[in-house]
VOFIZA-432253 format. One record per residue (C-alpha): residue in three letters; x negated, y negated, z. Coordinates in steps of 0.2 Angstrom, whole numbers, plus 5000, padded with zeros to 4 digits. Example, Ala and Ser with C-alpha at 12.3 -4.5 7.8 and 13.67 -1.06 7.14 Angstrom:
residues 2
('ALA'; (4938; 5022; 5039))
('SER'; (4932; 5005; 5036))
end
This chain:
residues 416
('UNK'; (5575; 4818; 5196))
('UNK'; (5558; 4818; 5187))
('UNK'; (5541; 4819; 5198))
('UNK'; (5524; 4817; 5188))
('UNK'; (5516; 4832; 5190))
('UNK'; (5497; 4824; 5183))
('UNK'; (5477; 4825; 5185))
('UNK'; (5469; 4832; 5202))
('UNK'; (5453; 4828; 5208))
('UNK'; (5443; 4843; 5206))
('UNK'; (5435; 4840; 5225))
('UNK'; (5450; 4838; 5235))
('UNK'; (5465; 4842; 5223))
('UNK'; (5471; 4825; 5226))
('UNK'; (5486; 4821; 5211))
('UNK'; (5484; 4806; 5204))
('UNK'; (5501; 4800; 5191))
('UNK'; (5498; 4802; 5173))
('UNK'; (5483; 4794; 5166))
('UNK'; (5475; 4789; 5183))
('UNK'; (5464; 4773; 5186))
('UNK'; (5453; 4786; 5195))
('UNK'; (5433; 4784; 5197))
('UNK'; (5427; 4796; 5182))
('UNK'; (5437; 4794; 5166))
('UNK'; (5429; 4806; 5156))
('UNK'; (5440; 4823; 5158))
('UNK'; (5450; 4837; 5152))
('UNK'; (5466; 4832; 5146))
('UNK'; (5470; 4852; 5145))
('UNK'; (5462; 4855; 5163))
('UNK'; (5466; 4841; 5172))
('UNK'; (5450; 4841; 5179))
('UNK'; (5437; 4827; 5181))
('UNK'; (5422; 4831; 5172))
('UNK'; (5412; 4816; 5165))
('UNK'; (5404; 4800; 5167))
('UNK'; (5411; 4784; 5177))
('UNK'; (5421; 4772; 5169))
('UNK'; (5428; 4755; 5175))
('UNK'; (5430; 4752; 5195))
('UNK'; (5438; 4765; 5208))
('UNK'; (5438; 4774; 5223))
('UNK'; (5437; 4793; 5224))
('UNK'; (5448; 4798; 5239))
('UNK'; (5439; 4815; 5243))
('UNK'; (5424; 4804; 5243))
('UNK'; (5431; 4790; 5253))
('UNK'; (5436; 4803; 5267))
('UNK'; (5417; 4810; 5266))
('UNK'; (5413; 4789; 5270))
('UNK'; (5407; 4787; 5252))
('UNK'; (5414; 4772; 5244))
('UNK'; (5410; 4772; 5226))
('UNK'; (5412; 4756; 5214))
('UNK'; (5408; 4761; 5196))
('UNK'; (5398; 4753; 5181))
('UNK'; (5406; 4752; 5164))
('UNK'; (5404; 4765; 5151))
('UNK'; (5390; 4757; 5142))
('UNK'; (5379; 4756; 5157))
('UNK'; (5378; 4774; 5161))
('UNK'; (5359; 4776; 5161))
('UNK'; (5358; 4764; 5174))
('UNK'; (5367; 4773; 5185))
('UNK'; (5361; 4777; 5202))
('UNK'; (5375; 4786; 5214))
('UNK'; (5373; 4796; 5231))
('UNK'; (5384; 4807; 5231))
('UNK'; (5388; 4825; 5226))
('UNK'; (5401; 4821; 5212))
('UNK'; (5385; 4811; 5203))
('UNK'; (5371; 4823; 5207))
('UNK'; (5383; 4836; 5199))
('UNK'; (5387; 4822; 5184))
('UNK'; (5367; 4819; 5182))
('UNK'; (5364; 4839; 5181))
('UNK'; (5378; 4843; 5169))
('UNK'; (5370; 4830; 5155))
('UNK'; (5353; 4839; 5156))
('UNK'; (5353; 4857; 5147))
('UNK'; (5341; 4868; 5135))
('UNK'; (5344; 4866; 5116))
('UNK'; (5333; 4874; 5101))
('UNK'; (5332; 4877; 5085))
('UNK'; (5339; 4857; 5079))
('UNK'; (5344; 4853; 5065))
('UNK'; (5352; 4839; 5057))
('UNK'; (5361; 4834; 5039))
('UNK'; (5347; 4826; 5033))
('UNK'; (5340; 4829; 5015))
('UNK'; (5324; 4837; 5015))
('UNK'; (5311; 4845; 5002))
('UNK'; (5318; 4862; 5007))
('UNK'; (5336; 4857; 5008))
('UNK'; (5335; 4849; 4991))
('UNK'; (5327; 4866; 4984))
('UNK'; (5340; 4878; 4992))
('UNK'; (5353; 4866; 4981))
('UNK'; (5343; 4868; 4967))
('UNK'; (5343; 4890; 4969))
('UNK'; (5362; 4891; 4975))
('UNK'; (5367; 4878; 4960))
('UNK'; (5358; 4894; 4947))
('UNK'; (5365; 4907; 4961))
('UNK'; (5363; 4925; 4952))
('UNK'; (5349; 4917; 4939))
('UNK'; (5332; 4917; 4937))
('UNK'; (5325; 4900; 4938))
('UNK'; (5305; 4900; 4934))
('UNK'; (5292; 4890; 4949))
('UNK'; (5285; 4878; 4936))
('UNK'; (5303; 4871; 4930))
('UNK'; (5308; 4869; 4951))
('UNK'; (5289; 4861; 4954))
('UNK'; (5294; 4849; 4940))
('UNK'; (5311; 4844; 4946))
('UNK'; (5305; 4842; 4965))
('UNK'; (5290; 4835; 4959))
('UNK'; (5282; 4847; 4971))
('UNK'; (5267; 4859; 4970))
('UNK'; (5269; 4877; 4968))
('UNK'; (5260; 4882; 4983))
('UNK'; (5271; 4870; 4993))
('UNK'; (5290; 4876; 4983))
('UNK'; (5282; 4894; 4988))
('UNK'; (5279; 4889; 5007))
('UNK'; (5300; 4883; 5008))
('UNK'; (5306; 4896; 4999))
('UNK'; (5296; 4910; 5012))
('UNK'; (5304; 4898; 5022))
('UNK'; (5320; 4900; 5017))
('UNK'; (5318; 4920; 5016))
('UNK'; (5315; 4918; 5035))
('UNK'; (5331; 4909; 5038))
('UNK'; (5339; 4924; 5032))
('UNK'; (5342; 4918; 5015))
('UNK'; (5341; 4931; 5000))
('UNK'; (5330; 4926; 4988))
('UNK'; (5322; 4936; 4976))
('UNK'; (5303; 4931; 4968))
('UNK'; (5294; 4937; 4951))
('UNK'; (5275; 4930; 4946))
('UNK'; (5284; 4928; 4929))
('UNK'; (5304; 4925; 4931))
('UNK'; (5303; 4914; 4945))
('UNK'; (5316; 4913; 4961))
('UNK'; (5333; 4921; 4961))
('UNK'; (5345; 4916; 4973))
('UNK'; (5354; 4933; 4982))
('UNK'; (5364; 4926; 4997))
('UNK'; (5366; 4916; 5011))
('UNK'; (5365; 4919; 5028))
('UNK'; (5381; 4920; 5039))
('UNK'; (5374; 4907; 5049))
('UNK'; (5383; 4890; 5052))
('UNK'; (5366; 4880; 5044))
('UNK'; (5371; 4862; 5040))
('UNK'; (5368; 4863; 5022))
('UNK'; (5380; 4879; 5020))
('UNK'; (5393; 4867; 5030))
('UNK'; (5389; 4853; 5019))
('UNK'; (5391; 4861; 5003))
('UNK'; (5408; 4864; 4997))
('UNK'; (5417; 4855; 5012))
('UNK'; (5430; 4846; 5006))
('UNK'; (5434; 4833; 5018))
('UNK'; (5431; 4816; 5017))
('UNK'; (5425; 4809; 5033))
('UNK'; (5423; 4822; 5046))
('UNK'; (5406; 4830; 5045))
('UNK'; (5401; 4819; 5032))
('UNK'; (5391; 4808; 5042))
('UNK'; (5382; 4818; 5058))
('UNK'; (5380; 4836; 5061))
('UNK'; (5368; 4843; 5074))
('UNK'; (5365; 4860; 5072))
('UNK'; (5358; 4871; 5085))
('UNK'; (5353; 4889; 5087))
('UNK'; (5356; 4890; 5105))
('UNK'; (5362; 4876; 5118))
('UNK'; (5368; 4874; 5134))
('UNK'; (5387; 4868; 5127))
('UNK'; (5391; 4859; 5113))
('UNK'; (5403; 4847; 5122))
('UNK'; (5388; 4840; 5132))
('UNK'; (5378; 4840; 5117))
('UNK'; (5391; 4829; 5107))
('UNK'; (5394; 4819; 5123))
('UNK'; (5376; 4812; 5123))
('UNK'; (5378; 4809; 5105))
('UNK'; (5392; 4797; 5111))
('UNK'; (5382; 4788; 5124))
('UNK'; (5370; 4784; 5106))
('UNK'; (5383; 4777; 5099))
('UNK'; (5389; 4791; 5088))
('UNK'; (5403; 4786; 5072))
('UNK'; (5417; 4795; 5072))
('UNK'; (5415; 4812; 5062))
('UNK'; (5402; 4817; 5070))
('UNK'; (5398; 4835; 5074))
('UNK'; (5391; 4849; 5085))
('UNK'; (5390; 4867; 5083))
('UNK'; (5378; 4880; 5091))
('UNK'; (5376; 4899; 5083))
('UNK'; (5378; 4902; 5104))
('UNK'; (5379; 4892; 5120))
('UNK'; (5371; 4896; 5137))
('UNK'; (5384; 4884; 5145))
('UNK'; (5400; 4887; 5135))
('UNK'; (5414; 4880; 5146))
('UNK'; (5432; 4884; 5145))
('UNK'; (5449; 4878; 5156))
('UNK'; (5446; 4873; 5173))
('UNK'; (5428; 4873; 5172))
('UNK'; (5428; 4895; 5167))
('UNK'; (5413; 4901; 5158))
('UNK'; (5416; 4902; 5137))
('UNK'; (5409; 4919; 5130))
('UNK'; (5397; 4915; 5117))
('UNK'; (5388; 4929; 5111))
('UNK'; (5375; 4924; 5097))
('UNK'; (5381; 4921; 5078))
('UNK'; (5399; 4932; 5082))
('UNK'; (5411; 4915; 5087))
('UNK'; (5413; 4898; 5081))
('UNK'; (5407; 4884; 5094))
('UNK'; (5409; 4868; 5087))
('UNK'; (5413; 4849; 5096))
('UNK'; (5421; 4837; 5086))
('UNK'; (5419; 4818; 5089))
('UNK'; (5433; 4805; 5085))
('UNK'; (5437; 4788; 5091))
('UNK'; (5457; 4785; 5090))
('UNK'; (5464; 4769; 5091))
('UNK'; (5477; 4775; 5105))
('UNK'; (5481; 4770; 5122))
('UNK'; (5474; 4785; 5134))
('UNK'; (5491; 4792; 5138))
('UNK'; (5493; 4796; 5121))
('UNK'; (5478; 4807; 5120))
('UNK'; (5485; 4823; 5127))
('UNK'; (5492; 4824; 5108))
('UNK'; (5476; 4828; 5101))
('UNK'; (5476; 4845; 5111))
('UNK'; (5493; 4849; 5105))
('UNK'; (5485; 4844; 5087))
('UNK'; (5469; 4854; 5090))
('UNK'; (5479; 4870; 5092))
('UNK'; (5491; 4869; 5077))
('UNK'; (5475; 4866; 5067))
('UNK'; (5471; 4883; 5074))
('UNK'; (5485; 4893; 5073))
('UNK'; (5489; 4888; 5057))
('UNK'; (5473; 4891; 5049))
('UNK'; (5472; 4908; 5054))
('UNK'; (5492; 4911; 5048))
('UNK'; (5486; 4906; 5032))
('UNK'; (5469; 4910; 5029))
('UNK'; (5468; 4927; 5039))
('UNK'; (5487; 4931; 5037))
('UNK'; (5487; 4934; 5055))
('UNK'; (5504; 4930; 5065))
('UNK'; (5494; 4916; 5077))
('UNK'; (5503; 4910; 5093))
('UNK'; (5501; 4895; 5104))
('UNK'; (5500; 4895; 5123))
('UNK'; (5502; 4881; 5132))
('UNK'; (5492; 4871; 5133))
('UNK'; (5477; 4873; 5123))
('UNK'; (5476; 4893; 5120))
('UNK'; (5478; 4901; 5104))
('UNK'; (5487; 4921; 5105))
('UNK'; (5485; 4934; 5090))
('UNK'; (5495; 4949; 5097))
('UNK'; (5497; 4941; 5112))
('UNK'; (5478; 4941; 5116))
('UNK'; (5467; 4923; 5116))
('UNK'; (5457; 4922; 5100))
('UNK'; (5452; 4903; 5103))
('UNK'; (5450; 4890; 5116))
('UNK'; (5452; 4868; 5117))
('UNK'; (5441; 4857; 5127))
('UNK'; (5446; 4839; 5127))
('UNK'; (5436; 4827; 5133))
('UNK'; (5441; 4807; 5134))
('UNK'; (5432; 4793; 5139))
('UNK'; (5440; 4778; 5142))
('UNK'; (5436; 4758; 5144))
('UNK'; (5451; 4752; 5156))
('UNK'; (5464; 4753; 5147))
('UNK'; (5458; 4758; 5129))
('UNK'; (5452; 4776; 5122))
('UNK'; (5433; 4776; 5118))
('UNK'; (5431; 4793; 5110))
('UNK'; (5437; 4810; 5112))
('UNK'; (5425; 4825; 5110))
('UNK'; (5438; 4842; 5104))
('UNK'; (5428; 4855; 5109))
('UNK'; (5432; 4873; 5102))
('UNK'; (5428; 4892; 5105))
('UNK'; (5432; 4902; 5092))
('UNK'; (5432; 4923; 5093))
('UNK'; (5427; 4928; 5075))
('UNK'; (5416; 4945; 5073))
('UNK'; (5415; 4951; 5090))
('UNK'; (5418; 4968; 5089))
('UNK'; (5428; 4981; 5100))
('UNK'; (5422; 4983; 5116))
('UNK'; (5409; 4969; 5116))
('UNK'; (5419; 4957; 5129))
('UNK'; (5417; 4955; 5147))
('UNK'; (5424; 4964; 5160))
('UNK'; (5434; 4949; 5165))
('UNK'; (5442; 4947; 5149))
('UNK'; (5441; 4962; 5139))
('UNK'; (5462; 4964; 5143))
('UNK'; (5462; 4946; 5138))
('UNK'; (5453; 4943; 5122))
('UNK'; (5452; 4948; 5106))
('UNK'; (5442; 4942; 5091))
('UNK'; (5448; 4940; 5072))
('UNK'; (5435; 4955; 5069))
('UNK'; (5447; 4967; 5080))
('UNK'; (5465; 4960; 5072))
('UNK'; (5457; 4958; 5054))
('UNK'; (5448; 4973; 5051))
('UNK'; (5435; 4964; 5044))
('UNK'; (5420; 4954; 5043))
('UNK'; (5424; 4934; 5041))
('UNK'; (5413; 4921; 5036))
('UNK'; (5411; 4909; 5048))
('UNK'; (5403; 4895; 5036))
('UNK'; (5421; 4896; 5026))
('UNK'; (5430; 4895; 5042))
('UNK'; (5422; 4880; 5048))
('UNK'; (5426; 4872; 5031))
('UNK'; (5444; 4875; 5031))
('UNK'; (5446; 4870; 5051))
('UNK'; (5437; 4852; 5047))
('UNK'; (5447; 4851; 5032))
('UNK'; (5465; 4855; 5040))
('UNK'; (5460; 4846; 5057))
('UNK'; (5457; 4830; 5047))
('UNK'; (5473; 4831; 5039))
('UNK'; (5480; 4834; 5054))
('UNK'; (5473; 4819; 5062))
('UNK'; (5474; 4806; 5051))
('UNK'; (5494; 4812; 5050))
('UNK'; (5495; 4809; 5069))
('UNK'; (5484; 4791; 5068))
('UNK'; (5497; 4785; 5053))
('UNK'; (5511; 4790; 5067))
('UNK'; (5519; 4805; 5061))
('UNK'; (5516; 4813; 5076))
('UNK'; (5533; 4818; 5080))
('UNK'; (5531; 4832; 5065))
('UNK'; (5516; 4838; 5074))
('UNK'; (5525; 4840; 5092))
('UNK'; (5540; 4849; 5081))
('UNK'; (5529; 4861; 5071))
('UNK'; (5518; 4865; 5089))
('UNK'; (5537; 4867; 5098))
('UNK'; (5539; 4881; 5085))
('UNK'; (5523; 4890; 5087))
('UNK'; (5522; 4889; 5105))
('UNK'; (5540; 4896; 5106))
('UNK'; (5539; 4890; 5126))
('UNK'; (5555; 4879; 5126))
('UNK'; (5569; 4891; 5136))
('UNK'; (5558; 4901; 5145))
('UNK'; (5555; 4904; 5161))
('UNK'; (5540; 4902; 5166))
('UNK'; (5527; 4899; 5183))
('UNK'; (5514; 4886; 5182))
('UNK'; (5499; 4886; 5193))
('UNK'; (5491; 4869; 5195))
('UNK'; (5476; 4871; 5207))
('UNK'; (5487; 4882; 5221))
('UNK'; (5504; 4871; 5217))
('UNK'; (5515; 4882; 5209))
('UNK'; (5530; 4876; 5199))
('UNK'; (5544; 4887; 5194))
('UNK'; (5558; 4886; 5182))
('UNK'; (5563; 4884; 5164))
('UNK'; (5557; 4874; 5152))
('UNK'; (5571; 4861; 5143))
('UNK'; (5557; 4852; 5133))
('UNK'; (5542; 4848; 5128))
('UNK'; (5538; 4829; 5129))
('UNK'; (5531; 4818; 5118))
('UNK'; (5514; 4817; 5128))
('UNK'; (5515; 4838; 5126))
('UNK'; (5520; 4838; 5147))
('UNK'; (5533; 4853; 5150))
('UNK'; (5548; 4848; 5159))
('UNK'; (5551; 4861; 5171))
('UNK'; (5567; 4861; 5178))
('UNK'; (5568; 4873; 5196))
('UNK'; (5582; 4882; 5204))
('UNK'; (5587; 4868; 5216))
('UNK'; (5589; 4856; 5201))
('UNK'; (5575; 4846; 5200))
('UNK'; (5564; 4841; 5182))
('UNK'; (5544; 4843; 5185))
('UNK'; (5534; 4835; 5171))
('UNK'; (5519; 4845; 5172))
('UNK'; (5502; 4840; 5160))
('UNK'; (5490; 4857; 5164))
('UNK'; (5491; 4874; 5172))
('UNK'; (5489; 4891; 5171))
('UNK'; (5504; 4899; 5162))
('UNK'; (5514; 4914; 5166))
('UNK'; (5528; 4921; 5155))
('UNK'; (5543; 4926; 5167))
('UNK'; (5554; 4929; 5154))
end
């Protein structure tokens, strides 16, 4: 016997079957909690009991949507949030100059040869490259030599992402960049109420609202992580998109086996271990139109140089950071290069359907089939020993008394 253990409301608890024609579509595949904005037509049962019926809009009618309820008040407040700094991948005056010095990187280039190529003044070329020296870029100046381009900041600027990032269609369209915002997640979702393309990107030096599973607060102290949200738009029926969580991870703990040489680890479901300790996080996101995906937003924290000592309380037994297992300052502009690079190749070998090597390579890093384990699912608890991993990445749990659980999210415990 196999039940379907799926997605709960996140009022009531209620379990819904896999995939569920529930009143808000937009959720986390790795939480099983319903976060987002309404989609198609259906009745909430928590909100039914409160003697709230609630008939939703479609997707692309959102701003029109007017609810009385404390599921939509808490919708409404969770799209509103503080952002600064912005920037965006256009190609501006000081943008083209920074190309210009970085291109001559450890040469002198002289102010009338940059004027000219800009066809610029010198007092304006001198106001961007004061500028620039703000932003934290080295840059050396002589009344008779010129400019000489020292260094970049390690700051995830769009033009240092953009130059030298070798994918071919993730991140080269849209990039917001922000200094500080409230989550990336949110910021990428209302880029999908705009109409974003797929590729599109969002990453914050820190986040005021960083979430993680079930709605836990994300640490994100300012320029030590990565905090990036990554929008595609998969041609997949919904059920298949639990896959990209399982897809998300290996991106993860492969990058860091082979960039950083550090022995990376999978938990289940969307956690990534170095010495047994979380060094990164997946949020997916999925909005849906009835019965097709309409984008997925894969949202991902990333400890990189937080140093000893510097996390919470709550999670200083937990967490770790790449600073603590390396030793040693990483550039985080380089590691958001190599994780578009890899996550792209990653996903354009599940969309051509070779998802079956994905789900084998995450089985070996995740090392979860055989074990016994104890899964929490919002105060159910399920017991056994893993026999598999399905194709949809659900663990089939199979108890003492016999019986096979398919089970989609949950906290983890390792009892053997």
């Amino acid at each position: 016997m196999v039940d379907n253990v799926a997605q709960g409301c996140y009022r009531c608890g209620t379990l819904r079957m896999v995939m569920p024609f529930h009143c808000y579509a937009v959720f986390s595949v790795s939480d099983a909690t319903v976060i987002g904005v309404p989609f198609g037509y259906g009745i909430c049962l928590c909100e039914r009991r409160n003697g709230l019926t609630y008939t939703a809009p479609r997707l692309n009618t959102f701003s029109s949507i007017s609810l009385q309820s404390p599921i939509s008040r808490q919708i409404n407040q969770m799209t509103i949030g503080e952002v600064s700094g912005k920037r965006t991948n256009s190609m501006t005056t000081k943008n083209r100059l920074l190309v210009y010095l970085k291109e001559n990187k450890g040469s002198w280039v002289s102010g009338e040869s940059l004027s000219s190529q800009m066809s610029v003044s010198r007092s304006a070329l001198w106001k961007h490259v004061r500028s620039l020296k703000q932003e934290g870029y080295r840059i050396e100046s002589s009344p008779k030599k010129g400019y000489l381009f020292r260094e970049s900041p390690d700051l995830l600027f769009v033009e240092e992402i953009g130059q030298g990032l070798k994918t071919r269609w993730l991140g080269k369209g849209h990039i917001d960049y922000y200094t500080e915002t409230d989550s990336t997640n949110i910021r990428a979702r209302t880029l999908v109420m705009a109409g974003a393309a797929e590729g599109s990107i969002v990453i914050a030096e820190t986040q005021t609202a960083g979430k993680g599973r079930r709605g836990r607060p994300w640490f994100s102290p300012r320029e030590k992580g990565i905090y990036i949200s990554v929008i595609v738009r998969p041609a997949i029926p919904p059920v298949e998109t639990p896959k990209l969580v399982l897809l998300s991870s290996i991106t993860i703990a492969e990058l860091l086996r082979t960039r950083m040489c550090l022995k990376a680890e999978i938990k289940w479901p969307n956690d990534v271990l170095v010495n047994g300790k979380k060094v990164a996080g997946i949020l997916l996101e999925v909005g849906t139109e009835m019965d097709a995906v309409d984008y997925c937003i894969v949202g991902l924290g990333l400890n990189v140089n937080i140093p000893q000592g510097s996390f919470p309380d709550d999670i200083k037994d937990s967490a770790t950071s790449l600073l603590i297992e390396s030793g040693k300052h990483v550039s985080r502009v380089h590691l958001v290069q190599d994780y578009l690079m890899l996550f792209e190749q990653y996903y354009e070998r599940f969309m051509d359907g070779r998802g079956g090597d994905i789900l084998a390579r995450w089985k070996e890093l995740a090392d979860i089939v055989g074990r016994r384990i104890t899964v929490d699912l919002s105060g159910r608890i399920y017991s056994g020993n893993v026999t598999d991993v399905d194709d949809s990445g659900a663990l089939m749990i199979t108890d003492t008394t016999g019986n096979t659980h398919r089970v989609f999210s949950g906290d983890v415990t390792y009892d053997s």
